[in-house]
C-alpha positions as CSV (number, residue, x, y, z in Angstrom):
1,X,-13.7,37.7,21.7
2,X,-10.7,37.4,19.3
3,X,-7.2,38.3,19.5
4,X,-3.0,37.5,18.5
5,X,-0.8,38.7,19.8
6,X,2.6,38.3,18.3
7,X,5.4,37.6,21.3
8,X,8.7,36.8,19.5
9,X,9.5,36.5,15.6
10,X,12.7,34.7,14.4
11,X,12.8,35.4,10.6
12,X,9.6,35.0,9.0
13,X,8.6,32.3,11.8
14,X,6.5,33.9,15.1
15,X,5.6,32.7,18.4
16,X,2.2,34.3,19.3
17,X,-0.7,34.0,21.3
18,X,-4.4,33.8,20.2
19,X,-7.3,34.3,22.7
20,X,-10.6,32.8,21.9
21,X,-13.6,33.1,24.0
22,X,-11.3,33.3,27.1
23,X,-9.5,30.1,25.9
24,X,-5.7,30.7,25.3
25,X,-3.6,28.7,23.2
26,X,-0.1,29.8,22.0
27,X,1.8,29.1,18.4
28,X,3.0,27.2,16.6
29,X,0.8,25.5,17.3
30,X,-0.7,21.7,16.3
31,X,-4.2,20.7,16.3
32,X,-5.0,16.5,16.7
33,X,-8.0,15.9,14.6
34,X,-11.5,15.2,16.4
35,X,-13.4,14.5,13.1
36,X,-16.3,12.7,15.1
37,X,-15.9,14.5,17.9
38,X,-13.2,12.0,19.6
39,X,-9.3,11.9,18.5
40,X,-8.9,7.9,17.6
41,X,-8.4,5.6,20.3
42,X,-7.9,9.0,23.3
43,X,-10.0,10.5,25.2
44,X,-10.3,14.2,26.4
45,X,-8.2,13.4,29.7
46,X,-5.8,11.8,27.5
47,X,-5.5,14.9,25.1
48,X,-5.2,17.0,28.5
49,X,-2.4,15.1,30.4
50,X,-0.4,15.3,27.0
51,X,-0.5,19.4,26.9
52,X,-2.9,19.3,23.3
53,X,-4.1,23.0,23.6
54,X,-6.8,22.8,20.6
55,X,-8.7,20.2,18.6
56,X,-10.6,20.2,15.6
57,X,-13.6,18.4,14.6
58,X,-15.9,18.3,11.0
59,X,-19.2,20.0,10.7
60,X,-20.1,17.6,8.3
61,X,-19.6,14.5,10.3
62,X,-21.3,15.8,13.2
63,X,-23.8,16.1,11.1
64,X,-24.4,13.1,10.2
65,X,-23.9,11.2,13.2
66,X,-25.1,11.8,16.0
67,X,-26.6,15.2,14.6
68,X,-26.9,18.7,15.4
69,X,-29.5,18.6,17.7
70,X,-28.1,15.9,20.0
71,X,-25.1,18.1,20.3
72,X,-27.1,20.8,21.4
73,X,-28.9,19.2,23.7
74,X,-25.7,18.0,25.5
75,X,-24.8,21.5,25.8
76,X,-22.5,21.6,23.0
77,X,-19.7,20.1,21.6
78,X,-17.1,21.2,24.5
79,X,-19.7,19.5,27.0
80,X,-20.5,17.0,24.4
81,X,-17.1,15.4,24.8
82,X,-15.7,17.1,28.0
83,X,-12.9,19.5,26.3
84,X,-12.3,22.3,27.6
85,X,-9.8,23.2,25.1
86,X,-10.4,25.4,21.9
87,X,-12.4,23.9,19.4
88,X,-12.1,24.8,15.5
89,X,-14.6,23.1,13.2
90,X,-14.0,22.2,9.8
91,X,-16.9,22.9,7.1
92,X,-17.1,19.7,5.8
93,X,-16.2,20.4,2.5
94,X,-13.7,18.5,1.2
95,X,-15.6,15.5,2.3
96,X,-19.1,16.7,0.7
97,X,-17.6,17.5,-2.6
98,X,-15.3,14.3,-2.4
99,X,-17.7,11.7,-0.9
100,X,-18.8,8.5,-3.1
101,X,-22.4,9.2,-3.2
102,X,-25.0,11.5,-4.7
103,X,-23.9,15.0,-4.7
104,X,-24.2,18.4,-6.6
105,X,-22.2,21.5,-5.8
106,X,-23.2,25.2,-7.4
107,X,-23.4,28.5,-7.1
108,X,-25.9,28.1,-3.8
109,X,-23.8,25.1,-2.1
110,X,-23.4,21.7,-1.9
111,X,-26.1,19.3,-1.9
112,X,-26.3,15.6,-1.3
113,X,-27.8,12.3,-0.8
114,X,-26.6,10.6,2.9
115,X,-25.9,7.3,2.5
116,X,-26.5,6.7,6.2
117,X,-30.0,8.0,6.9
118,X,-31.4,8.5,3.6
119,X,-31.5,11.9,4.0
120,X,-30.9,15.0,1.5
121,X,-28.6,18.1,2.8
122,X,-28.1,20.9,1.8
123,X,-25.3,23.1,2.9
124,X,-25.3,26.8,2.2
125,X,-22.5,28.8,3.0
126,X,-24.4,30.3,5.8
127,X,-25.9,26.7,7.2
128,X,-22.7,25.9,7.0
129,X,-21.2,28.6,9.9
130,X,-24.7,28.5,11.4
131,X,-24.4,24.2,12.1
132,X,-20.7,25.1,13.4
133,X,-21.8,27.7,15.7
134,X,-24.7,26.2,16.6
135,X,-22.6,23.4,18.2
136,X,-20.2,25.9,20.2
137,X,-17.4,25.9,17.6
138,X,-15.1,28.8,19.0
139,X,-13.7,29.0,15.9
140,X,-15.9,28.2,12.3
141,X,-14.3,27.0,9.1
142,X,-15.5,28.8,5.6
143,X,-17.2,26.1,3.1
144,X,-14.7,25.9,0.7
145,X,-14.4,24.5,-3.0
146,X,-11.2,22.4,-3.3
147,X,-10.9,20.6,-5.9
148,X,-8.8,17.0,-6.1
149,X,-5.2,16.9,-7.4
150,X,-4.0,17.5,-10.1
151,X,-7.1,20.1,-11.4
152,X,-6.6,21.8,-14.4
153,X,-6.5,25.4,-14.6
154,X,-10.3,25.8,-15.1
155,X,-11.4,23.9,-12.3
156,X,-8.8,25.8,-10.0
157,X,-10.4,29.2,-11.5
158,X,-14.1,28.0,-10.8
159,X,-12.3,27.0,-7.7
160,X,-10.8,30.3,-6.8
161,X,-14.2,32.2,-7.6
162,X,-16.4,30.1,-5.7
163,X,-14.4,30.3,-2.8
164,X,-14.4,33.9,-3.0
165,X,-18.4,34.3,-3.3
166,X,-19.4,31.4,-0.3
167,X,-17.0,33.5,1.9
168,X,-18.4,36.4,1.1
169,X,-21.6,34.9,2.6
170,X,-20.1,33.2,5.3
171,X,-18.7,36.4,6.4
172,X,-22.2,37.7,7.2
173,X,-23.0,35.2,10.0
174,X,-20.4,36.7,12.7
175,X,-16.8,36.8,14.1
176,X,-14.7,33.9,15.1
177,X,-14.5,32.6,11.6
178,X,-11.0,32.0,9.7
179,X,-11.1,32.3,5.7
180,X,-10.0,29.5,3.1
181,X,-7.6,30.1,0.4
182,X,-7.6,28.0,-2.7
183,X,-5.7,28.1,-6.3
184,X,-4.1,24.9,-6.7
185,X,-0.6,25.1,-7.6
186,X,-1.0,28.0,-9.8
187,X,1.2,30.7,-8.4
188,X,-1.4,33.4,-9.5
189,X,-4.4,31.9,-9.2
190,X,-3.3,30.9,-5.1
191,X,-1.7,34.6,-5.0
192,X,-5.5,35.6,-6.4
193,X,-7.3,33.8,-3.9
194,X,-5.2,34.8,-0.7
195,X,-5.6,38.1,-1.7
196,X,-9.4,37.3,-1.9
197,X,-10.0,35.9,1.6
198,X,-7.8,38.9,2.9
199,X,-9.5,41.7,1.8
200,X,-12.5,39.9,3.4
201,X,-11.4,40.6,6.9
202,X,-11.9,37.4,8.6
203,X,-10.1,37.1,12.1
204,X,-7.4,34.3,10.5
205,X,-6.3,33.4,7.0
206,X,-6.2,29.2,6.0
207,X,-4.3,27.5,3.7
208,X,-6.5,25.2,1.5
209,X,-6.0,22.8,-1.4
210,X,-2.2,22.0,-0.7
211,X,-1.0,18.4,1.1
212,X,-3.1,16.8,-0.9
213,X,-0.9,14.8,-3.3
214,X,1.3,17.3,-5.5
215,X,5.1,17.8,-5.0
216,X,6.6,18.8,-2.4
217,X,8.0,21.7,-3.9
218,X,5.1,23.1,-5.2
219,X,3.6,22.4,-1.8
220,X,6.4,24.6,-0.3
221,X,6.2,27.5,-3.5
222,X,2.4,28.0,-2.6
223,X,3.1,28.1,1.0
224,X,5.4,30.7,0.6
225,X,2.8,33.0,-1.9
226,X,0.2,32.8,1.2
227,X,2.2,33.7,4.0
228,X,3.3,36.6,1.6
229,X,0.1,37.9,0.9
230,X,-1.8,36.9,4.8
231,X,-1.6,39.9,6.8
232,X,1.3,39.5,9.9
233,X,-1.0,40.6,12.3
234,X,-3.3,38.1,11.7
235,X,-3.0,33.8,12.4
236,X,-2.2,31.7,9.6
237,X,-3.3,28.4,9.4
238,X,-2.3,25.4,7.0
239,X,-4.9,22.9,7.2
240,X,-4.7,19.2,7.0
241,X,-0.7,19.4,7.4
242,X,1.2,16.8,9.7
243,X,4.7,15.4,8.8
244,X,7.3,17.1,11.2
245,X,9.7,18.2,8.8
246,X,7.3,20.0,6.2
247,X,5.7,21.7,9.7
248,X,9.1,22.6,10.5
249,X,9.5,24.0,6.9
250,X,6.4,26.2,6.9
251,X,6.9,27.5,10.1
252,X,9.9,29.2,8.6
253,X,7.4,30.3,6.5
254,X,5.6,31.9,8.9
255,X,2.7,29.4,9.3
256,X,1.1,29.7,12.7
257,X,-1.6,26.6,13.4
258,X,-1.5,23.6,11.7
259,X,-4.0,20.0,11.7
260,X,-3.3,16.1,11.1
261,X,-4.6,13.1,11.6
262,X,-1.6,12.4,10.4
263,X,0.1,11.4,14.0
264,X,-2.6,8.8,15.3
265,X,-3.3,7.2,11.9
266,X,0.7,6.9,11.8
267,X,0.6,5.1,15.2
268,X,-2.2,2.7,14.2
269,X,-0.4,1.6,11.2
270,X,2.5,0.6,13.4
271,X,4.6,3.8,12.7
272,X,6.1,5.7,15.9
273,X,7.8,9.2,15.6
274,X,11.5,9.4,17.5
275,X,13.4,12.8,17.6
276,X,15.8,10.2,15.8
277,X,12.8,9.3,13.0
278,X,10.3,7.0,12.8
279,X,10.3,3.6,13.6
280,X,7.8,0.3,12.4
281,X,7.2,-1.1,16.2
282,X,6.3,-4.2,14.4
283,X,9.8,-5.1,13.0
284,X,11.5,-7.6,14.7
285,X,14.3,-6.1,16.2
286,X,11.9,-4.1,18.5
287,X,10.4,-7.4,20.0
288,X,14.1,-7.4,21.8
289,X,14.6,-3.7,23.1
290,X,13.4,-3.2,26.6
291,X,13.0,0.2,26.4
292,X,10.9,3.1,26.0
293,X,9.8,4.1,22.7
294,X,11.9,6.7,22.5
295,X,14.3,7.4,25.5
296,X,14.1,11.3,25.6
297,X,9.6,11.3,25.8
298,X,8.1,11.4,29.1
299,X,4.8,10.9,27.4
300,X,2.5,7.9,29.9
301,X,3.7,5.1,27.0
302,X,7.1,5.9,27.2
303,X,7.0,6.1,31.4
304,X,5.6,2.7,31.5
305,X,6.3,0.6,28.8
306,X,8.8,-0.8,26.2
307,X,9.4,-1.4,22.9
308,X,9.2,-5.0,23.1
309,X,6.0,-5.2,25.2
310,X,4.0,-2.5,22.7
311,X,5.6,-4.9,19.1
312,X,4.3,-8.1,21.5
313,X,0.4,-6.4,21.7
314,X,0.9,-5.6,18.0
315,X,1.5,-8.9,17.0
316,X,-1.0,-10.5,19.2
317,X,-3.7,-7.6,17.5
318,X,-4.4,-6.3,20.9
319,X,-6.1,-2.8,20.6
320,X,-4.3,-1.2,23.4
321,X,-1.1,-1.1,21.0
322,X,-3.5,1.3,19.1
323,X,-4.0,3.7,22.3
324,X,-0.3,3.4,23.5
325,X,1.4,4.4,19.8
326,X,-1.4,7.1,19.4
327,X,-0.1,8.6,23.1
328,X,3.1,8.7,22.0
329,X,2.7,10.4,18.4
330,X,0.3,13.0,19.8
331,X,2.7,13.9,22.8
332,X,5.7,14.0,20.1
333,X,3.8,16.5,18.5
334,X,3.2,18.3,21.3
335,X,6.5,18.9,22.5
336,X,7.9,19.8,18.6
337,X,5.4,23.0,18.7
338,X,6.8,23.5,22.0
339,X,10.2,23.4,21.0
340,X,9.7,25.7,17.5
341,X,8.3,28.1,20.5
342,X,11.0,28.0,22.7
343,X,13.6,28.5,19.6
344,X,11.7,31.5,17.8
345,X,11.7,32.7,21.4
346,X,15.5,32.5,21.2
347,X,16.4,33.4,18.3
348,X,17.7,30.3,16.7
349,X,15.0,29.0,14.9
350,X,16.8,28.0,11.7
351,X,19.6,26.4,14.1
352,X,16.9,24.0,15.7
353,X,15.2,23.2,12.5
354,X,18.0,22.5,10.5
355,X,19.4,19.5,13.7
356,X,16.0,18.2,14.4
357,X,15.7,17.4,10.1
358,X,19.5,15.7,10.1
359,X,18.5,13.4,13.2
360,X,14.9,12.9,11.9
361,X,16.4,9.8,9.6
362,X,13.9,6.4,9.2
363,X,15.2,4.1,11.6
């Protein structure tokens, strides 16, 4: 079961609400990343208590530890790691076609060599939704070729028609799966392959190949192309996106769903997010301020503890520093998606974006 159903627009930006196998989750919305099945130093009753509606994890991981099978036999990934939440999986493919050891990607798929069991894979378009479905995925992530940044314009066209052929395939193993665009920054070649996964008919339309190291700008121009050429009636998604202000930005876009890891591995390098901008809890200053985090969370860090007691744990290298920042980014994240949803809802989207990015200065 699939649906989205559009409740308010402001602009180009929407509030809507997708059903999934009887799970609801509304948009804009924010996705933590459970690449192993766990977000970083949380639990499931952590992600709960902090309002995270959906979580994604990697096919490809799984994988490769603790394996398919054990997954299966748990019940699936939901019972696995006791979410009840929506689960997207990720193909894997960026990593495959990235990772350090022996691989070869054509036509077929991606083959390679695991450096942890010895083993060769290969992934096929269809294994590929077949693995992510077998684990209870409610929603399965095309294999996708993306190439690194900067490509030149024949890897991005390779790029383009590869993508276009293993979703072709991917297509024929069911419903619940969302499409990858790809193209670079190559207006026509990115305009080419949106058009590409659309006229595939897939139940939601993704973003690929952008936030990964090229301008801004050009981040922002091909953003712009896609939610141009994505059908309105259907989710768009902008994977592996997670600074606040660009979220903000492609929401105005009209960019639905959105994933980081970008929020916990921010907290475990020390970095906190304030509606007034991020903060290095291990500065010295902040080993004298006795209060919360930031003033305006209510998130279990901020209720309980200060500022000076999390940059004490910091310095001292206790691990719970980890836990406590990573509560705090995710909840921060939590309540901006719910406050783009509240302002589309009123009508003053660009009015709320526009204050949040003048008081979102580096502290």
């Amino acid at each position: 079961m699939f649906d989205f159903e559009i409740l308010n627009t402001d602009g180009k930006a929407r509030h809507a609400l997708m059903t999934v196998n009887n799970k609801q989750v509304k948009t804009p919305l924010f996705m933590p990343v459970a690449t192993k099945g766990t977000v970083k130093t949380l639990i499931s009753e952590d992600l709960e208590e902090l309002g995270v509606q959906a979580l994604i994890s990697n096919m490809y991981h799984l994988l490769l530890k603790p394996g398919i099978e054990k997954i299966e036999d748990a019940g699936g990934l939901h019972q696995f790691m006791n979410w009840d939440g929506l689960i997207f999986t990720d193909s894997g493919g960026f990593q495959m076609i990235r990772s350090d050891f022996d691989n070869e990607v054509t036509s077929k798929g991606v083959t390679f060599n695991s450096d942890q069991d010895g083993k060769t894979y290969e992934i096929t378009p269809e294994k590929c939704i077949q693995l992510q479905k077998r684990i209870g995925s409610d929603i399965a992530m095309c294999l996708d070729y993306c190439p690194p940044y900067p490509a030149d314009k024949g890897e991005l066209e390779k790029s383009v028609m590869r993508t276009k052929e293993w979703a072709k395939r991917c297509k024929k193993q069911g419903d619940n799966i969302f499409g990858i665009s790809q193209g670079g920054t190559i207006p026509e070649l990115r305009e080419k392959s949106c058009k590409d996964i659309v006229d595939l008919d897939f139940e939601g339309n993704a973003i690929g190949g952008l936030s990964i190291g090229e301008p801004t700008e050009l981040m922002y121009e091909n953003t712009k192309i896609s939610t141009s050429v994505f059908p309105k009636r259907k989710p768009r998604y902008f994977m592996g996106l997670g600074s606040p202000i660009d979220i903000l930005e492609c929401v105005k876009m009209g960019v639905d769903i959105f994933d980081s890891a970008y929020p916990t591995r921010n907290a475990r390098h020390r970095t906190i997010f304030t509606k007034n901008g991020n903060i290095r809890i291990d500065k010295r200053k902040f080993g004298e301020q006795h209060i919360p985090l930031d003033p305006n969370c209510d998130c279990p860090t901020c209720r309980n503890y200060t500022r000076a007691y999390i940059h004490h744990l910091c310095k001292a290298d206790e691990l719970s520093w980890m836990r406590l920042a990573s509560l705090h980014n995710v909840k921060f994240m939590m309540d901006l998606m719910e406050d783009c949803r509240k302002a589309i809802s009123e009508n003053r989207y660009d009015s709320f974006k526009e204050d949040f990015i003048d008081s979102y200065t580096v502290c």
